[in-house]
N, C-alpha and C positions, 0 to 999 in steps of 0.2 A: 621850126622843127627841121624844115626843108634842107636851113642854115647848117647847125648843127651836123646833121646827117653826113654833109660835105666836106666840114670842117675835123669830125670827130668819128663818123665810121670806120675809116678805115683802120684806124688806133684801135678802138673797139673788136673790130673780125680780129684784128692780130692779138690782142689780147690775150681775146676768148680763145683761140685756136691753139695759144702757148700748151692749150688744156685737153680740149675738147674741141668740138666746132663745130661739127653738121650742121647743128641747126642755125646756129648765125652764119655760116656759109649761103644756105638755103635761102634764107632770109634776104641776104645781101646778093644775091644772085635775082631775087624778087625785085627788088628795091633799083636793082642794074637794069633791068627790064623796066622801068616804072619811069628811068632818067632819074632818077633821086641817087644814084652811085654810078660809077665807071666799074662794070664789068671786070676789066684787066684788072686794074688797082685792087680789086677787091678779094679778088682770084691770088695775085702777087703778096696779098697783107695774110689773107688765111696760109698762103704755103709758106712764107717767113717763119710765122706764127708755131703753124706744126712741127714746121723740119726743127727749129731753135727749143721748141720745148723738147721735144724728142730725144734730141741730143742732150738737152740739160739734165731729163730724169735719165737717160745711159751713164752719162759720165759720172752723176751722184750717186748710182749704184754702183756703178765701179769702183770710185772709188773710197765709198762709203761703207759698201757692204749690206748686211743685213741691220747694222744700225739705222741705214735710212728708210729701209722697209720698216723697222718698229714704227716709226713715224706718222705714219699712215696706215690705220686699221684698215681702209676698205682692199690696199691693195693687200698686205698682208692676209686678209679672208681670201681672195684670188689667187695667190702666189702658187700653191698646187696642181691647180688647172692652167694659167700660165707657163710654168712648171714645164707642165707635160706638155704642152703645144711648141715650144718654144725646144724641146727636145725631140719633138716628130719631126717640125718643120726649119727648123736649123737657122740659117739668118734669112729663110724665106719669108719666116712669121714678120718683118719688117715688112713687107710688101702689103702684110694686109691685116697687119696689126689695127688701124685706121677703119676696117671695116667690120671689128668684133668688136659691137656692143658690149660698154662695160668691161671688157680687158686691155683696151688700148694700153694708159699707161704701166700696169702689168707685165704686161708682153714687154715694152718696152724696158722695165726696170729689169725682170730677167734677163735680160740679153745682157744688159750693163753687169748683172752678177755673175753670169756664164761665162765675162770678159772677154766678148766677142771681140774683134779684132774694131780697134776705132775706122780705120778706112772702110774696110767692109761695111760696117751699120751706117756709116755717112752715107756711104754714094748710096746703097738701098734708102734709106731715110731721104734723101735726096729726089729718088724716082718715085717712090710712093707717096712723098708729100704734095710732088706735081703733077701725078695722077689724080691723088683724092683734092686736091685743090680744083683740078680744071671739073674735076665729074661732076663734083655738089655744087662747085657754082653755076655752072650749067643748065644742071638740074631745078636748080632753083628761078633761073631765065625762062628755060624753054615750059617748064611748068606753068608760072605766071602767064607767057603769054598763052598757052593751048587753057588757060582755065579762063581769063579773061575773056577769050573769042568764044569760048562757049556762055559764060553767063551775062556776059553784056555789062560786065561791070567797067564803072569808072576807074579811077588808079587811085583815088583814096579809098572805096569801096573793096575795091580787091587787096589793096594791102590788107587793110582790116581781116576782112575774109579769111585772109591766107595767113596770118597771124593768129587769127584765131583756132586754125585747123590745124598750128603749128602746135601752138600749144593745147590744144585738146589730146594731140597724139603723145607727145611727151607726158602731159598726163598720164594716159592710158599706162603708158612703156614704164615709169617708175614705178606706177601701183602696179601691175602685174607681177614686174621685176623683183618689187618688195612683200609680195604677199603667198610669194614660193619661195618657200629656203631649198636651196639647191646644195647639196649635195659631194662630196667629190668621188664620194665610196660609189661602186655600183651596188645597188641593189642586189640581194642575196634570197633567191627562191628558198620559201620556206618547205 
């Protein structure tokens, strides 16, 4: 496993991060702590990862249009909300597109449909990728070791551990997520 982990992580966090990432950021920041990954490497494979998908879903809305939103139902349900953030916050919404749950790629494909300016969403996309790169991995270090000194765990035990509370939360986060339909209308006092 140990092998693996060394040989095939860090393709993994970049993968995942083309997409999403926190939590295998998290994870991989755990695992950096543990000596089972390189910190930097892991930190450098997630911010590839984000900034390159980031820019892949801009440029396919730009140049795609709303045909590549059909494509995708979930963003397509978001596009409104998106919408309207992405017209409050102008190309600031790149900076922290990364940190709204469930609108990341949204945000980002509006911006590609707004036809924001390519230089402008790069170098944003560029800062906010190596912001949210350095923070969750980070987080995911300095966590492992302040959760370790406290429970006296070994480094097989506490991965587990933290593994398990990774995934109990994501649990939690989807069924919540999924079991409130949200809305875009405000509410109307009767």
């Amino acid at each position: 496993m140990e092998t693996l982990l060394r040989q095939y992580g860090y393709l993994l966090i970049f993968i995942v991060t083309l997409f999403e990432g926190e939590t295998i950021l998290v994870i991989a920041g755990i695992l950096a702590h543990q000596g089972l990954l390189n910190i930097e490497l892991s930190i450098l494979s997630a911010f590839l990862g984000s900034v390159i998908g980031d820019q892949m879903f801009f440029q396919l809305a730009r140049q795609e249009g709303y045909d590549f939103v059909k494509k995708f139902k979930y963003v397509s349900s978001v596009l409104p909300r998106a919408k309207r953030l992405v017209e409050r916050f102008d190309i600031y919404i790149v900076l922290f597109a990364r940190y709204i749950y469930g609108l990341r790629t949204a945000l980002i494909v509006v911006c590609g449909l707004a036809k924001m300016p390519r230089l402008k969403f790069t170098i944003y996309n560029v800062i906010a990728g190596l912001i949210w790169a350095v923070s969750y991995g980070f987080l995911g270090y300095f966590f492992s070791e302040a959760i370790g000194s406290v429970a006296g765990l070994g480094k097989i035990e506490l991965v587990i551990a933290i593994a398990i509370a990774v995934a109990a939360l994501i649990y939690w986060i989807v069924r919540t997520a999924n079991s409130k339909p949200v809305s875009d209308e405000p509410k109307q006092e009767e």
